[in-house]
N, C-alpha and C positions, 0 to 999 in steps of 0.2 A: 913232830909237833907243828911246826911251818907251814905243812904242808897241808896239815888238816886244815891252819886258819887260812891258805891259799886256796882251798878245793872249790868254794863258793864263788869265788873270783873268777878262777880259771874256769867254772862253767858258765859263768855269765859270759866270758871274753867268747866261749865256743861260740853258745846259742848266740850272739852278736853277729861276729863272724858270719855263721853260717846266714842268718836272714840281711846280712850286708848282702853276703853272695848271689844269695836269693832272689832279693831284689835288685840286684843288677842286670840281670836279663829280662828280656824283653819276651821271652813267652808266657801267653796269656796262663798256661796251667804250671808254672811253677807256683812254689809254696814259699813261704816268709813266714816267721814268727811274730803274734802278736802276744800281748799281756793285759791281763785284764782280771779282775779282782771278781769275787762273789757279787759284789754289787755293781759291776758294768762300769766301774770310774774310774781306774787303774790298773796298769798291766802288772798281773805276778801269774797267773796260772797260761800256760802256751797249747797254742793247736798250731797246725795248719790251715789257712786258707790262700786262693787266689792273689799275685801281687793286684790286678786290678780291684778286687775288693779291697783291698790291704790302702790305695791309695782314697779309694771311697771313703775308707770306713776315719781315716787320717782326716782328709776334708770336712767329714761329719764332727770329727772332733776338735777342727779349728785350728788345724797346724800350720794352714794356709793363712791367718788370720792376720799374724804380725808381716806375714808380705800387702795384705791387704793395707794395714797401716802405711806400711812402705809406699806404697802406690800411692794411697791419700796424701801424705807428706811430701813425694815428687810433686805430685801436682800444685799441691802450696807454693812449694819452692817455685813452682816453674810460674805461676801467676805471679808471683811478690816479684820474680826477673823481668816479668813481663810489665807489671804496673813500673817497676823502678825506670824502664828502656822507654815506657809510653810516658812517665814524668820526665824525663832528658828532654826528649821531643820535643812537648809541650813547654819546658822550663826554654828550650832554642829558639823555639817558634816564638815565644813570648819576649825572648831577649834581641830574636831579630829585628821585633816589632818596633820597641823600645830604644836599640839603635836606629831605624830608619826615622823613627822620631825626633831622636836628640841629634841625627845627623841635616836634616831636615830644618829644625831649630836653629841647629850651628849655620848651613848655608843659607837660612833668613837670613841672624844676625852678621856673617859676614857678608853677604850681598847689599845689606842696608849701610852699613858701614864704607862700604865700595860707593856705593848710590850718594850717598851722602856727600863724601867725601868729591867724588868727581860735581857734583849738583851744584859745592861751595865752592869750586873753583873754576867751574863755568861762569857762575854770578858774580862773582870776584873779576874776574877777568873781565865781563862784559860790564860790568860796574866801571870800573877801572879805563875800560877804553871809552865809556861814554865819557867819562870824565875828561879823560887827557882829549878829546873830540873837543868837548864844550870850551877846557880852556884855549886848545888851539885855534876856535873859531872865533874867539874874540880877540885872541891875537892878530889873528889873520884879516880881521875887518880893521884895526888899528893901521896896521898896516896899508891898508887899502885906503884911509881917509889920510893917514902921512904923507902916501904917493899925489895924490887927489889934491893937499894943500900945498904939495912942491910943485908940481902941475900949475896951479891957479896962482902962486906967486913967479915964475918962470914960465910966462906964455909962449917963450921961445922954445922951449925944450916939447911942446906937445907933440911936431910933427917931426922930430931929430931923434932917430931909431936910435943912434949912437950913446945921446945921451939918457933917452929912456933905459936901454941897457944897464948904463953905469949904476941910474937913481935903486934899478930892481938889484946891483951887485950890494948896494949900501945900504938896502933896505934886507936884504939878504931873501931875495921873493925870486923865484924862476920865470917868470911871466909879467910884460905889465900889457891888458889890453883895455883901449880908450875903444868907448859906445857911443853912437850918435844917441838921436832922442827916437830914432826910427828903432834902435836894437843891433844893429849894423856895429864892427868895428872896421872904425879907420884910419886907426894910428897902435903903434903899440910898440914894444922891444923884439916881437918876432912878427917882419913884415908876410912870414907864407900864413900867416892868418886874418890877414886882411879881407875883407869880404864877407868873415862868417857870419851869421844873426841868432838871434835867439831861436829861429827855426831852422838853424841848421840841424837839429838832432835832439834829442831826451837830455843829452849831460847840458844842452845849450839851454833846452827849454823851461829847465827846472828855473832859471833868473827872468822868462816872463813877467812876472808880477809890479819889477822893478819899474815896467813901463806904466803902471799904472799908478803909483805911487814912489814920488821923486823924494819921500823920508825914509825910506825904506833902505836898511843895509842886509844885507843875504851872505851867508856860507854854506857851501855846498860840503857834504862829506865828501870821504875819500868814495871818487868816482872816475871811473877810467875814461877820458877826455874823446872828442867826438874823431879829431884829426888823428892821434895817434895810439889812444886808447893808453895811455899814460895814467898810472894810478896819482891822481893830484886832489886837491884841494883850491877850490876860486871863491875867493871874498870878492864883494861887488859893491860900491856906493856912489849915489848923484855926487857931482862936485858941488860947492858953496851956491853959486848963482841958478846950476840946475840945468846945465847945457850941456853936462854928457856925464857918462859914468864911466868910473877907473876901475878894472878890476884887475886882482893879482892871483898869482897863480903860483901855489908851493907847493913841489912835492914833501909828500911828509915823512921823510924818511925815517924820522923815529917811531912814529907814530905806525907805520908802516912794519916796518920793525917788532915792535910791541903786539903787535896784532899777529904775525908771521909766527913769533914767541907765545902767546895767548891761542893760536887757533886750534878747533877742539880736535884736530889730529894729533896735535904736538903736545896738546895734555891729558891726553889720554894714553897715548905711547911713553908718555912719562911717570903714567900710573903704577904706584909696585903693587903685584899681582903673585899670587902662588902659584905653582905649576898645576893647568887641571883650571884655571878661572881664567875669564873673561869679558873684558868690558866693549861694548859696543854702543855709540853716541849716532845714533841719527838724527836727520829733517824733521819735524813734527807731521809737516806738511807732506814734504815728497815722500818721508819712508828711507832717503839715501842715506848709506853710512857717509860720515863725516869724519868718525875717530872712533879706532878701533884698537885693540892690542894687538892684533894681529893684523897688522896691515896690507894684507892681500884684500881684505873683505872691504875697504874703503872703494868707494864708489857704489859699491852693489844693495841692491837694492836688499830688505829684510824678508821680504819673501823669496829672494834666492839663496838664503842661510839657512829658510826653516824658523827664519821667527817672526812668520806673519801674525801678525798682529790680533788675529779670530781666534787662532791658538793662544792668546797669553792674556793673562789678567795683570790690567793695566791701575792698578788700585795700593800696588806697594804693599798691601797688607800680609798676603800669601803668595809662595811661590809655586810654578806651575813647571811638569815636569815635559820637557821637548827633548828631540835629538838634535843635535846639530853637529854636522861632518859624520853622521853614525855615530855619534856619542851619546850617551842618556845624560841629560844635563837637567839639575835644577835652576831656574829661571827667575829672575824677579827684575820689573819694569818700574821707570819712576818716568811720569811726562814732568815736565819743566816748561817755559814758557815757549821758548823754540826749538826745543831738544826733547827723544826718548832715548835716557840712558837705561841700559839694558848691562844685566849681572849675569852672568851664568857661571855654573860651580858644576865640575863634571863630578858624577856620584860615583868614579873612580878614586876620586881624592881622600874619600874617608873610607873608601873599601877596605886597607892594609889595617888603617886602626880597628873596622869592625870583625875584621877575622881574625885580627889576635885578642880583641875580648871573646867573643864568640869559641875559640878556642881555650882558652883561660877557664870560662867560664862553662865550659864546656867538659872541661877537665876535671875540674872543682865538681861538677853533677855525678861525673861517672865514679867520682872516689867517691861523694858522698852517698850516692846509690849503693856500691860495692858495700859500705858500712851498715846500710841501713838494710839491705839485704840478708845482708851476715846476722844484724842484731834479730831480724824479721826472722833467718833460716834458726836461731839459736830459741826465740820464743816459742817458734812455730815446735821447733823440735820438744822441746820442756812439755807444751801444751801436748799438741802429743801423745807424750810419756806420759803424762798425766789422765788423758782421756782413754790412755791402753790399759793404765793400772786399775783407775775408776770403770773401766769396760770389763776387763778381768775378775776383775774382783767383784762385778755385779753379775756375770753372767755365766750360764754353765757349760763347763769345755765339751762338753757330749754333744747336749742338743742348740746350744747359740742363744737358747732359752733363761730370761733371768733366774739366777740363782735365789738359795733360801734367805741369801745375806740382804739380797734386792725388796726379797718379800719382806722381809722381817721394818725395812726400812718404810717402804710405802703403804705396808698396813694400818702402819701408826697414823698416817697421813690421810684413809677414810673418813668422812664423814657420816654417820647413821643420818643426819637429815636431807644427804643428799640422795640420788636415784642409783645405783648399782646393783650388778648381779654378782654373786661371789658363788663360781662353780669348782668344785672338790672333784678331781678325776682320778683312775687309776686303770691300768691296764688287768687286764683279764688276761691268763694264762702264762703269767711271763715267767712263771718259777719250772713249770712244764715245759715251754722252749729252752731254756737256759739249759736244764737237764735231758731234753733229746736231740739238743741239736749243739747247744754250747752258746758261752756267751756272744758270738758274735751274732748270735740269731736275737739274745734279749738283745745285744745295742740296738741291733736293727729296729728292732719292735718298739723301743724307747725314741728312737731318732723319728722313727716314721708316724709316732703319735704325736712327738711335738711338729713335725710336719704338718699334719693334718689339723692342728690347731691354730698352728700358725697360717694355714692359706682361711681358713674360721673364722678364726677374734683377734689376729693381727690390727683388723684395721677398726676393729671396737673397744681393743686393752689392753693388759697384759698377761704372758704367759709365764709363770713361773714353774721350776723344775724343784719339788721343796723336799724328795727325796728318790728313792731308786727308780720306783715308776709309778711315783705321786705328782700329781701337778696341779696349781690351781689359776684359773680362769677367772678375771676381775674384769668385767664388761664396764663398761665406765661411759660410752655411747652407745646412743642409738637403742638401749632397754629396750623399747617399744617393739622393733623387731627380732626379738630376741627367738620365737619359735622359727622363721627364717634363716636366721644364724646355725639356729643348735642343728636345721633339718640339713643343711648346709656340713656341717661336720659327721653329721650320721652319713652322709653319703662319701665324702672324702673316705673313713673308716670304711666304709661297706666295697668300694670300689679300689682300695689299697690292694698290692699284690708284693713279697718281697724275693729277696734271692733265696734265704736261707724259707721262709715262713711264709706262708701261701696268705694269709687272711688273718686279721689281731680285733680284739674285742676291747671295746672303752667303755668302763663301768664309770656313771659321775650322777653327783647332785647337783642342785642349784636354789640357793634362797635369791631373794629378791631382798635388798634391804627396806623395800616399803610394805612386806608385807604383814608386818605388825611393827609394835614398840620392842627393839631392841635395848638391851642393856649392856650391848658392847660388839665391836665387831670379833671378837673374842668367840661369843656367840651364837652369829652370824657361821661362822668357822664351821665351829662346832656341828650346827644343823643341817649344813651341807655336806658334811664327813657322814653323817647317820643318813643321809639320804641316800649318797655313795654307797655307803656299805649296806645299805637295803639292795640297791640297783647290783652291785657285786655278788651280794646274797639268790636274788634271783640266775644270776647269769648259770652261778653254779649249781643250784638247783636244775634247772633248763638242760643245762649239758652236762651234766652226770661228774663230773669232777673237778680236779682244781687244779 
């Protein structure tokens, strides 16, 4: 009993088997089993034919088809990897941009900061030493009229070096030298200066004026003296009666000091600075550094650093990008009254922070990409599966032709007032090939008329497969040329040749939906099925049988 319900089995596993076997070799005239039904759409009845036909006749039937989807859905994938890797790109590109911007910004505002900062303590200091000048110089003329009054009440002590000495040790002054009214000294506390005049020199010559005007008291800045070049200070005034003038002579050793403390080497090398920045204080005039952070650069001129002056914007508002030492440096210049303080920030300095955002950020794209990928490869797939089933299930696994399911849906969708042709086809002879040759000769003959249809009204409508070797033709463009079309498909037909079937005959009708008042595309149907079966009618009359 088993074994009866096993016999059907077991002969399915043989014939399996044996067309596996079959089709495993690779000569053209072995044989393989196919199946295939009375009406050409499924296998149950077996012959032999060729594996190459056998792989044909699979092709015609769309076995290849869900590899074709396959291929479609690589390709998605492989664009949605490709947009994801051209958004990173672009997402780097635009964060490069972003940081050269904000690092840009950052070495404005620390370079303004620097400029500032060094600008307030140039003017501070120079403030500062005008100051302590102004009061030393009224000092220092006091001075000179105290000497001047000890002088005019002690007439003895004018030509006594000894005691001139003593009065500049009590007056706390290094110098005391007595002027005729010629400019001439000829008395004083240091006699190797005897002789000199107001034109012995420029540091002599600045007290000129004196001769011209005997109310006049004078202080010289600190000026390095004619005899020994001695950084001092000489206050100068007529005595009371106006017969000679006293002048004193201090070196200013605070003041001097203060200034040594104050110079814009020494505040500028005191400037705190990041590794990668540097400040540079030159001449307005010469261009010399004066005060540098790196004090090798002091003396040299700005165009042996590379920061001539034609290269850089002198405006403080933006900064300009130079090398200096072979470095790429941002740059930004502030003039001052007698100074160019000059910033430079090497764009090595914010390199390490923008590689690790840049990286960061970079990281964060690629996961995010990776997700968005995934969710893209997870829709893409769904869609898909969706456009396979909805493809499936509209179209016919035989001829690639939409199905009756397809017709039935876009029939409803005609309009009678709009222009279309609605043509009713059917093959001629196909119940004759089926019966002398077998069905792979009707598939052929079904595949190779929706063939011919399809190189036809492909590109004016649709073709539906609405039963064994029933089809209908919905022209939907281009009406006007419709004798063109159809002459166009009478030759496709007439010049067709098969393996199994030499030459196939296409019986069909054709209404026009304008060619009168329709009462339904129902109708329409209708009058092109009896125009069909008129044209079928003849065929078999014509050629003696059916």
């Amino acid at each position: 009993m088993l074994i009866i319900y096993l016999l059907p089995f077991i002969k399915f596993h043989t014939i399996y088997s044996r067309r596996k076997s079959l089709l495993s070799r690779k000569e053209t005239t072995s044989s393989a089993f196919l199946f295939y039904t009375k009406n050409n759409t499924f296998p149950f009845e077996t012959f032999f034919i060729p594996d190459q036909i056998y792989k044909m006749e699979l092709k015609k039937r769309g076995k290849l088809h869900y590899g074709e989807h396959n291929k479609k859905e690589s390709m998605k994938k492989r664009k949605v990897v490709i947009l994801s890797i051209a958004i990173i790109v672009i997402a780097l590109l635009l964060e490069e941009n972003i940081l050269k911007y904000v690092n840009d910004k950052n070495a404005y505002r620390t370079s303004k900061v620097l400029l500032d900062r060094v600008i307030t303590v140039l003017d501070k200091n120079d403030k500062s030493k005008a100051e302590l000048i102004e009061s030393l110089k009224d000092d220092y003329i006091v001075r000179a009229e105290a000497v001047s009054y000890i002088i005019d009440a002690k007439p003895e002590v004018e030509y006594d070096v000894d005691e001139l000495q003593k009065i500049a040790k009590l007056m706390a002054i290094d110098e005391i030298h007595l002027f005729n009214e010629q400019g001439y000294i000829y008395s004083g506390s240091l006699p190797k200066y005897f002789g000199y005049s107001f034109n012995s020199g420029a540091q002599m010559g600045y007290f000129k004026p004196m001769l011209e005007n005997k109310s006049l008291t004078m202080c010289q800045d600190v000026t390095p003296n004619t005899s020994e070049s001695k950084e001092m200070m000489y206050a100068i005034t007529w005595n009371e009666d106006g017969t000679k003038m006293i002048q004193v002579g201090i070196e200013p050793k605070r003041l001097l000091k203060e200034m040594k403390q104050n110079a814009v080497s020494s505040v500028v090398a005191g400037m705190p600075v990041y590794k990668g920045m540097e400040i540079v204080v030159a001449d307005e005039d010469t261009q010399v550094i004066e005060g540098a952070t790196d004090s090798d650069k002091i003396g040299k001129n700005l165009d042996e650093i590379g920061m001539s002056l034609d290269n850089l914007c002198v405006d403080d508002a933006s900064a300009t990008h130079i090398r200096v030492d072979g470095k790429r440096c941002r740059c930004m210049v502030r003039q001052d009254d007698k100074y160019l303080v000059i910033v430079t920030v090497e764009d090595a300095f914010y390199l390490q922070g923008s590689i690790i955002a840049i990286f960061i950020v970079g990281a964060y794209l690629v996961l995010a990409s990776c997700c968005i990928t995934y969710m893209f490869s997870k829709i893409l797939k769904e869609r898909l599966e969706k456009e396979k089933l909805i493809y499936t299930s509209n179209t016919d696994e035989l001829t690639r032709c939409f199905n009756r399911r397809a017709y039935e849906n876009d029939i409803n969708l005609l309009k009678l007032s709009d222009s279309w042709i609605y043509m009713s086809m059917d093959l001629n002879g196909l119940k004759r090939a089926n019966d002398s040759y077998g069905h792979a000769a009707g598939d052929e003959l079904i595949c190779a008329a929706a063939d011919c249809m399809k190189n036809s009204f492909n590109e004016y409508g649709k073709i539906y497969r609405v039963g064994g070797d029933e089809f209908v033709v919905i022209i939907t463009e281009k009406t006007e040329q419709f004798e063109d079309i159809r002459h166009s498909f009478d030759v496709h037909v007439a010049n067709w040749s098969g393996e199994f079937v030499d030459s196939m005959s296409v019986s069909y009708g054709w209404v026009f939906s304008t060619e009168r008042n329709w009462n339904s595309v129902y109708e329409v149907s209708k009058a092109a099925d009896k125009r069909m079966y008129e044209s079928k009618e003849r065929f078999y009359n014509e050629s003696g049988g059916r």
